[in-house]
C-alpha positions in Angstrom: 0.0 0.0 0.0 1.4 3.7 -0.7 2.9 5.5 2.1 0.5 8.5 1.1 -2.9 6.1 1.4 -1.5 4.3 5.1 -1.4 8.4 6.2 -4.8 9.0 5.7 -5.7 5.4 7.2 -5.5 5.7 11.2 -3.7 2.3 12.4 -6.2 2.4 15.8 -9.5 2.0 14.3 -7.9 -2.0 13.3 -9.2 -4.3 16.1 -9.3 -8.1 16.3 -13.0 -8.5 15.4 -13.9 -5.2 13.9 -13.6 -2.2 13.0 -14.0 1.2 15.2 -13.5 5.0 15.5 -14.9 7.8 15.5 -17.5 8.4 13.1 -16.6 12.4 11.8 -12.6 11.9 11.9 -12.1 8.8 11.5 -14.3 6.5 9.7 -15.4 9.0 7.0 -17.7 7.8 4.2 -14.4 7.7 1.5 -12.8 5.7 4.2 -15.6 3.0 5.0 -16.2 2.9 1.5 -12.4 2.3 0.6 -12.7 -0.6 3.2 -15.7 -2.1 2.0 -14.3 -2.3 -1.6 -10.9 -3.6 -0.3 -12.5 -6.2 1.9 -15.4 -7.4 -0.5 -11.8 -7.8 -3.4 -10.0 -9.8 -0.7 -12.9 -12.2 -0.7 -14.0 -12.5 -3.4 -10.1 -13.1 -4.6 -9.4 -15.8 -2.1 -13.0 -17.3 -2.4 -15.1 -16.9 -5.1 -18.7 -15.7 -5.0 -20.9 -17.7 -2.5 -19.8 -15.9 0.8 -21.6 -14.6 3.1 -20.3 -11.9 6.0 -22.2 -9.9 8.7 -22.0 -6.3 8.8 -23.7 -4.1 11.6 -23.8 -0.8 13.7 -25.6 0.8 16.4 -28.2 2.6 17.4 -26.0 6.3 17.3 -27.4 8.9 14.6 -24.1 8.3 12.6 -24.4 4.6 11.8 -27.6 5.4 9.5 -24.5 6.7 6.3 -22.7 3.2 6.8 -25.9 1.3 5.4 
């Protein structure tokens, strides 16, 4: 990955399970978008169509632009 993307990506929002920040600085729509695109790649790469994942927030007023 270019130096100038890991920059913009902060390291902390990375967890073992998830992933989690906050919502107006640091999981901004490019960002969860980026992700999303990255991750669904990565699957669909190592394993074809067919898979199925989980995805969910909570109840906060910022969790409705991640649907």
């Amino acid at each position: 990955m270019p130096i100038a993307i890991q920059k913009m990506i902060p390291a902390q929002i990375f967890r073992e399970y998830d992933i989690r920040g906050l919502a107006a600085s640091e999981l901004t729509s490019g960002l969860c978008e980026g992700i999303g695109h990255a991750f669904g790649s990565a699957l669909l790469a190592e394993k074809g169509t067919g898979i199925k994942i989980g995805v969910s927030w909570d109840l906060r007023p910022s969790s409705e632009r991640l649907r």
